[in-house]
C-alpha positions in Angstrom: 0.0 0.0 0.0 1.2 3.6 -0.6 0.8 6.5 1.7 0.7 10.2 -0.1 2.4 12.7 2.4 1.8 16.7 2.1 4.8 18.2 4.0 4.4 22.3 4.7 7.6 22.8 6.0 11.3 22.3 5.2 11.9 20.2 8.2 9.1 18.3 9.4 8.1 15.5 11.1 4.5 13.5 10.1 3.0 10.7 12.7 2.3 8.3 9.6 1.2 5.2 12.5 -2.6 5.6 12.3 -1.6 5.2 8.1 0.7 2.4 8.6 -1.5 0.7 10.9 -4.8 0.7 8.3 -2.1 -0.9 6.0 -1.8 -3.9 8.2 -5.1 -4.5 9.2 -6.2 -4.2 5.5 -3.4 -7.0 4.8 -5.4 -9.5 7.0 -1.5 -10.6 8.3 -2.1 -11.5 12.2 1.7 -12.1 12.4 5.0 -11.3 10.9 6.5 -8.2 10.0 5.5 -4.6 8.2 8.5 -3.1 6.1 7.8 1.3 6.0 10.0 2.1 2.7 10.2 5.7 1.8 12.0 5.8 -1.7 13.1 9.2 -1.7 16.5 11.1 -1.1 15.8 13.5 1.4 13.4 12.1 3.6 13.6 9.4 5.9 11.2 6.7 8.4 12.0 6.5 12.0 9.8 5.5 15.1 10.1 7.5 18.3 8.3 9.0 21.0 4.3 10.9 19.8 3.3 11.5 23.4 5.5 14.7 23.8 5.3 17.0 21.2 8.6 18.4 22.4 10.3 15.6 21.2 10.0 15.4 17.5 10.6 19.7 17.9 14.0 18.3 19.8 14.9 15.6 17.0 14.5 18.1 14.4 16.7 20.5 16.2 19.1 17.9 17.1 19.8 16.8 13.4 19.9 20.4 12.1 23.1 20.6 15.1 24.4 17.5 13.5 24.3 18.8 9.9 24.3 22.8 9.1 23.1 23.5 6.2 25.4 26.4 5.6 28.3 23.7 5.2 30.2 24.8 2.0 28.6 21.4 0.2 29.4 20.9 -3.7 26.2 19.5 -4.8 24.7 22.2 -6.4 21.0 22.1 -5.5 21.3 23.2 -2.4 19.9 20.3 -0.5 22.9 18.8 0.8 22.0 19.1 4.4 18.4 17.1 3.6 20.5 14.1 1.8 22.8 13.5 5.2 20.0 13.8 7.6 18.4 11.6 5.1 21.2 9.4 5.5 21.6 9.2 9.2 17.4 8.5 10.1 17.1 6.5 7.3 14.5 5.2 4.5 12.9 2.3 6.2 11.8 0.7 9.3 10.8 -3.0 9.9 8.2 -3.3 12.1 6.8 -7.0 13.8 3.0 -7.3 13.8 1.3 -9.6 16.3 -2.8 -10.4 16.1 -3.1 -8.1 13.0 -1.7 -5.4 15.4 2.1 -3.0 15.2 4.2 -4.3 17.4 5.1 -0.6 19.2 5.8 0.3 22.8 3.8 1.9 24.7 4.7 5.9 23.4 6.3 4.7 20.4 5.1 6.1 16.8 5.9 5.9 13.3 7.2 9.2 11.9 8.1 10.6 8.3 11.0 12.6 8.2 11.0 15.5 5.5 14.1 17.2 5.2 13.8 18.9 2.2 9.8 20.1 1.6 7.6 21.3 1.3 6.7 18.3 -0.9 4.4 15.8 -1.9 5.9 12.5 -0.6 5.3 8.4 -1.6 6.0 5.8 1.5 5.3 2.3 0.6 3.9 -0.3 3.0 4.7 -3.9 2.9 3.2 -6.2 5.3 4.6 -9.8 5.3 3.5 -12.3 7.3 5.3 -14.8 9.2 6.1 -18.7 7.8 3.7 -21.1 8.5 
């Protein structure tokens, strides 16, 4: 299944869980494992806290301390900044699901990570289920 995602802002993080999680229970897969791909460059999948909302505003921070955009970068578009935090988060997550349900902790959520918007964004959902 893919998920269409509307990003606003430059950097941005989107609680995509409530998305992910119609994906597997429209897969009828009780157990195994759901894959969140995001096939692009400059955004990324991670899964951290949702019950703060301090705490994606602190992740976005963080990475921007851990790559400045105004490095001296050579790739031309400008963007540079977007594909290392990119890099660092990450384009997927693998997820177990157990009685048709994500496997998450108890404040854990799935969250897009644009780095380079505003954009319209593709992450693919992939739910497997576990051998028989």
């Amino acid at each position: 299944m893919d998920l269409t995602i509307t990003t606003t802002e430059r950097c941005q993080l989107v609680d995509i869980t409530a998305d992910v999680r119609r994906a597997v229970r429209a897969s009828g897969v009780r157990d195994g494992l759901c894959l969140v791909w995001c096939p692009h460059t400059t955004a990324g999948i991670t899964v951290n806290e949702n019950a703060d909302p301090d705490v994606p505003a602190d992740l976005k921070m963080g990475l921007g301390r851990v790559v400045d955009a105004r490095w001296p970068f050579r790739h031309g578009e400008g963007n540079s900044d977007a594909h290392l935090k990119s890099t660092l988060v990450g384009c997927e997550r693998t997820i177990a699901v157990r009685g048709g349900d994500l496997r998450l902790g108890t404040w854990q959520a799935v969250w897009f990570c644009e780095f380079d918007g505003p954009r319209n964004r593709r992450v693919e959902v992939t739910v497997l289920p576990a051998p028989a």
